[in-house]
N, C-alpha and C positions, 0 to 999 in steps of 0.2 A: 504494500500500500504506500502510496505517496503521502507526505508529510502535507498539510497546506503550507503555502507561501505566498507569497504576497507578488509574486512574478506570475501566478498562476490567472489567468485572465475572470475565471469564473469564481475565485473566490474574493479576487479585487473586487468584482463588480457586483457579489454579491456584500460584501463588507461596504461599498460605497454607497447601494441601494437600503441599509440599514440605517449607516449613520445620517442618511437623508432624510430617511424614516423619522429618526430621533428629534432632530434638528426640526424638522415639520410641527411634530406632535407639540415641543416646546412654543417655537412659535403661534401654534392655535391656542395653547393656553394664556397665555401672554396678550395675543388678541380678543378672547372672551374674558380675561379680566380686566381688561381696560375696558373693552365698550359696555360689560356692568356696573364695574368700580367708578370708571372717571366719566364714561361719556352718559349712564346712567340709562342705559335703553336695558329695553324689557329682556327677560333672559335664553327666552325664544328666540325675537328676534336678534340677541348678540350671540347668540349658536348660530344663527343661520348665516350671519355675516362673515363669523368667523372661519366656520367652514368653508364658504366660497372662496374666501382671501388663502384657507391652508391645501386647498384643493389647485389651485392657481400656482401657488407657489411652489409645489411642491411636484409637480407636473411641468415644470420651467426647470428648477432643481436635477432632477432626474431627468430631461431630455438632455441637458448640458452635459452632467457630469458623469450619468450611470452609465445611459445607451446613448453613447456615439457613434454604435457603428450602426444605429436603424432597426436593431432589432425588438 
């Protein structure tokens, strides 16, 4: 059995599709407590906001970084 490494293409991209993951989820939390906390909208609708803006993002994220080669 092969060791993973980091030269290995499928665990790169599988470890950079993770920490994209991570980086996302912080950021939508981060956006639903500011638009409860500071901007004070209902908590519905700062789910639904926030969701859109982590879905956008995070789909820009992993088009750039994960899958470059299209797949």
């Amino acid at each position: 059995m092969s060791k993973f490494k980091l030269t290995n293409p499928l665990f790169r991209q599988l470890f950079l599709f993770l920490s994209v993951g991570v980086l996302c989820y912080f950021i939508s939390l981060i956006l639903l407590m500011f638009c409860v906390e500071i901007a004070s909208i209902e908590v519905n609708l700062a789910n639904l906001i926030s969701s859109v803006i982590y879905i956008f993002i995070c789909y820009l994220l992993n088009a750039k970084f994960v899958f470059k080669e299209g797949r």
